[in-house]
Backbone bond lengths (Angstrom), bond angles and torsions (degrees), N, CA, C in turn:
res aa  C-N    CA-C-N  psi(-1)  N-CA   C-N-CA  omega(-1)  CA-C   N-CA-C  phi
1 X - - - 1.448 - - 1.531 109.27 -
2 X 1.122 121.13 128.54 1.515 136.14 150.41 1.116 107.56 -12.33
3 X 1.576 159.31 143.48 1.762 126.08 81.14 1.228 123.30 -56.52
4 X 1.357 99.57 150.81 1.113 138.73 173.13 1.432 131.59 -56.58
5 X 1.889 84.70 -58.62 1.496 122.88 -159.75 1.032 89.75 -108.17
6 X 1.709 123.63 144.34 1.388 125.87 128.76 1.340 114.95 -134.85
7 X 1.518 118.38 -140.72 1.579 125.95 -161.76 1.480 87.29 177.97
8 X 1.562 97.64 120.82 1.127 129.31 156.65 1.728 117.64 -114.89
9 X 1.710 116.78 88.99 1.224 85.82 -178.01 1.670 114.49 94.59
10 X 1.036 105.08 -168.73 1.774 126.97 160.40 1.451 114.46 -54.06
11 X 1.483 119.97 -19.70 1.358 116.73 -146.15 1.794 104.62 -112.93
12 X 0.744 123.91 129.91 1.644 129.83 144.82 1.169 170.63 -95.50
13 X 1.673 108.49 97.79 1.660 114.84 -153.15 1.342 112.41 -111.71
14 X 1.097 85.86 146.86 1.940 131.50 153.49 0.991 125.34 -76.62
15 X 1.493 117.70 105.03 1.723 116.05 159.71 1.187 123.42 -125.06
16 X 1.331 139.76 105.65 1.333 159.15 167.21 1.489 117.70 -112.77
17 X 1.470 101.20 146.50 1.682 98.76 156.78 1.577 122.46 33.51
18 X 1.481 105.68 45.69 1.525 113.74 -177.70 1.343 126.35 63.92
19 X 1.611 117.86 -12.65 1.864 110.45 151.35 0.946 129.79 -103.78
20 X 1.279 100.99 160.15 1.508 109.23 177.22 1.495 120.39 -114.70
21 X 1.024 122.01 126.49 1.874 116.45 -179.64 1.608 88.62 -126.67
22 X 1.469 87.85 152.24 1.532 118.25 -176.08 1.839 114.77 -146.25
23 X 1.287 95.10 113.83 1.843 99.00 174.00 1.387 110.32 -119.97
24 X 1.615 95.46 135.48 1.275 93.51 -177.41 1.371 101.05 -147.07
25 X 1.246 110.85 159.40 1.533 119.19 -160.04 1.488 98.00 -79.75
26 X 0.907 110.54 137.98 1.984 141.52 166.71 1.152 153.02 -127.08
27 X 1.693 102.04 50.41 1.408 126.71 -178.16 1.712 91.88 118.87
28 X 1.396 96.06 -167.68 1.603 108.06 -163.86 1.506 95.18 -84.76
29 X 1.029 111.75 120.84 1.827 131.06 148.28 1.318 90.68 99.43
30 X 1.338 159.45 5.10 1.455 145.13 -148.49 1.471 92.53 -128.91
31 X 1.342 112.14 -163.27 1.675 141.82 -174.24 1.236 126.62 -155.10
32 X 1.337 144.88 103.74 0.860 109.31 147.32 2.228 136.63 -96.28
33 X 1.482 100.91 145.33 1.273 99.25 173.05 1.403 115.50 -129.59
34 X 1.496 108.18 152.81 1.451 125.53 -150.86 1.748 94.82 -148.28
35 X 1.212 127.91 135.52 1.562 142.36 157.52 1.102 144.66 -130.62
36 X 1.423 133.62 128.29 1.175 116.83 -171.48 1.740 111.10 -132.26
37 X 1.661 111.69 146.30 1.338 107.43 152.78 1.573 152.29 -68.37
38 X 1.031 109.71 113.17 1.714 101.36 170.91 1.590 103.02 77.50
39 X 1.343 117.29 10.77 1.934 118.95 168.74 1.660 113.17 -162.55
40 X 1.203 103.79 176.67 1.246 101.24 -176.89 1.517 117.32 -72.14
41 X 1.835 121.91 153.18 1.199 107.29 168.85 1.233 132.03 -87.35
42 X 1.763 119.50 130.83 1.323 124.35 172.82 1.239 112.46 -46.67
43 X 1.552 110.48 164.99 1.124 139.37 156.99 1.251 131.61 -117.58
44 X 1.208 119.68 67.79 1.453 150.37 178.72 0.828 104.03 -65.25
45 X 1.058 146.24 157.58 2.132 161.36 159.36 1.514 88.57 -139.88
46 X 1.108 146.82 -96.56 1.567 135.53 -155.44 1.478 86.65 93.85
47 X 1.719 93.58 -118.45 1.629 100.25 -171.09 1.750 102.04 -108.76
48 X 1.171 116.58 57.42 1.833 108.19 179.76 1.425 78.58 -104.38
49 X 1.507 110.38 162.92 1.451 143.26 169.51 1.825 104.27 -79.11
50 X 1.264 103.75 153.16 1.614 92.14 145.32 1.257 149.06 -93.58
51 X 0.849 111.92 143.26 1.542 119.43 -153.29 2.060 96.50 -61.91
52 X 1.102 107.72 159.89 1.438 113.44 137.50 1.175 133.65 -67.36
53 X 1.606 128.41 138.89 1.487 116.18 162.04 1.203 122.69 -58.81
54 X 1.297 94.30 138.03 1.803 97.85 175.33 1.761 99.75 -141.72
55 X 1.084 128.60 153.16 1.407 126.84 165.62 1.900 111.75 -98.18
56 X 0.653 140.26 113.68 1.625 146.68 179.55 1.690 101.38 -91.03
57 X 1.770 96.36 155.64 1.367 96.58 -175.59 1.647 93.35 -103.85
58 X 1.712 123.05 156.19 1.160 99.17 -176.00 1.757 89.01 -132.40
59 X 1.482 131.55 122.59 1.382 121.21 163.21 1.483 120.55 -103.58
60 X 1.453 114.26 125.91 1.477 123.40 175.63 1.398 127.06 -97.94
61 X 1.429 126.14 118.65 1.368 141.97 164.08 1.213 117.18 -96.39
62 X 1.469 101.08 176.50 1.651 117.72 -178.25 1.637 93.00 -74.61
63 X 1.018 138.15 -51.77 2.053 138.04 -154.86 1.573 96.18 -109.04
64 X 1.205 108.03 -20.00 1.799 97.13 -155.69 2.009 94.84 -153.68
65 X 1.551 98.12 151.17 1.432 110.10 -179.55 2.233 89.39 -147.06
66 X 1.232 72.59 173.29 1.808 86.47 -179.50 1.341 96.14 -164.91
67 X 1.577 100.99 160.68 1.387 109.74 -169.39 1.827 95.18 -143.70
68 X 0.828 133.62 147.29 1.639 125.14 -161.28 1.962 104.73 -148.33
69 X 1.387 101.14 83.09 1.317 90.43 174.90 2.059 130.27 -107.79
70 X 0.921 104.86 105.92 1.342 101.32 -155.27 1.631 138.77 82.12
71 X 1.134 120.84 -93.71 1.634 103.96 164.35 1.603 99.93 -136.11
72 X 1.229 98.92 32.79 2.095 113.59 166.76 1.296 107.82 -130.10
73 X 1.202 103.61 151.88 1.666 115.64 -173.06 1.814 103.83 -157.71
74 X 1.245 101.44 141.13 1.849 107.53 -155.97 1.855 84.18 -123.71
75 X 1.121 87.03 138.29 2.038 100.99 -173.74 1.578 76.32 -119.09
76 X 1.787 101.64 141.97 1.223 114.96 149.60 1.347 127.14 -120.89
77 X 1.192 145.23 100.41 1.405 146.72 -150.25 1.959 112.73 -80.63
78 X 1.065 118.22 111.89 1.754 85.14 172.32 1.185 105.48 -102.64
79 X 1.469 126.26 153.12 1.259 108.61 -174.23 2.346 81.42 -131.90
80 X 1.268 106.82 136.45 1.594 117.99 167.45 1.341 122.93 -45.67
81 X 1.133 112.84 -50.28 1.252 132.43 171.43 1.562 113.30 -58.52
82 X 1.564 112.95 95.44 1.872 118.85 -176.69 1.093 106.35 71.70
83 X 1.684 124.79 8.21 1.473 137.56 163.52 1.941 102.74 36.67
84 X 1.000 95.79 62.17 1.948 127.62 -172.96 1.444 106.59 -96.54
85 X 1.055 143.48 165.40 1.098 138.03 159.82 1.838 89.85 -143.53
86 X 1.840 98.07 165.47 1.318 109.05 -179.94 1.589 100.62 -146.94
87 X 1.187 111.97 139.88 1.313 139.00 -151.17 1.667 107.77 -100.95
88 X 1.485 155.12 137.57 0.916 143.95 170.26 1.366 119.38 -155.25
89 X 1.442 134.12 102.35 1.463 130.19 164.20 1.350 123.51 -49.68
90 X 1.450 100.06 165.83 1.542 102.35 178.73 1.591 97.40 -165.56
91 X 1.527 97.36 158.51 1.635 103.65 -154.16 2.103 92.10 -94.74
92 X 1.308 118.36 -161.95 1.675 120.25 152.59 1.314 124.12 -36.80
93 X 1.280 97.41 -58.15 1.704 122.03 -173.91 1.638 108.31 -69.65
94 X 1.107 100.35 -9.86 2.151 97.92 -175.32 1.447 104.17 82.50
95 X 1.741 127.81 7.02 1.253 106.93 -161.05 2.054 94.33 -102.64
96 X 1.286 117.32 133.34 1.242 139.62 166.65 1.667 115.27 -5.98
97 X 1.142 109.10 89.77 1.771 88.46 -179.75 1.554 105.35 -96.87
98 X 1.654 117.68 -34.41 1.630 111.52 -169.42 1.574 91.52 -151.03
99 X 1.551 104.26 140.61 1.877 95.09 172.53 1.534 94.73 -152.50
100 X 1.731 117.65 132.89 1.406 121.31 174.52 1.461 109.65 -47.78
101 X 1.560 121.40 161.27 1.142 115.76 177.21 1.366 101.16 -98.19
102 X 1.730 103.80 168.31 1.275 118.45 -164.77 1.262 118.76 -58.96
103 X 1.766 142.63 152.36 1.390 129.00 -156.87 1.037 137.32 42.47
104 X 1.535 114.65 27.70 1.640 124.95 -167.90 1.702 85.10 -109.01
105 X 1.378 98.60 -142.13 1.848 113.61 -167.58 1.613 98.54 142.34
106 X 1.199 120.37 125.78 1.420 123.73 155.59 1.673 123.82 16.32
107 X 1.636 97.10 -55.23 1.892 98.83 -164.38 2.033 83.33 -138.54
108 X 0.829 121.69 40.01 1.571 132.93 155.51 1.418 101.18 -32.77
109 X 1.215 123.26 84.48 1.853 149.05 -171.39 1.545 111.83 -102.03
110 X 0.908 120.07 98.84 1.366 118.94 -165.86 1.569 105.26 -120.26
């Protein structure tokens, strides 16, 4: 079987169905995420700051990984079906702050 998920580092990826998404922590309590089709993802800054170090915890499953930096934590779901994944924050408390909608994915190309 494939993974999905790995960990490079600080960072946490997704590979399905020709994308790739990557989150990685960017200063205290935040994320950043970045995706790309059909290649690897850049590392662009443009005009972002640099982040602070922070170390993030990162746990990997067969359907699902999380990455937990400070009092945010990013769920990545894979689901087989259109080999999609769905994305979801969460505050200290575990309670819901932002979650992709259903049948989406990073670069959801229609």
């Amino acid at each position: 079987m494939i993974k999905v998920f790995t960990q490079d580092g600080n960072q946490l990826i997704w590979r399905s169905n020709g994308e790739t998404l990557v989150i990685i922590p960017w200063g205290e309590n935040s994320f950043r995420v970045r995706s790309a089709m059909m290649r690897e993802v850049e590392d662009t800054r443009h005009s972002l700051l640099e982040p602070t170090p922070c170390q993030a915890e990162i746990a990997l499953g067969e359907k699902e990984a999380s990455i937990r930096n400070g009092n945010i934590t990013a769920v990545i779901r894979h689901f087989d079906w259109g080999m999609k994944s769905q994305i979801s924050f969460y505050n200290q408390r575990g309670d819901p702050l932002l979650r992709e909608c259903d049948g989406g994915g990073a670069l959801n190309v229609t």
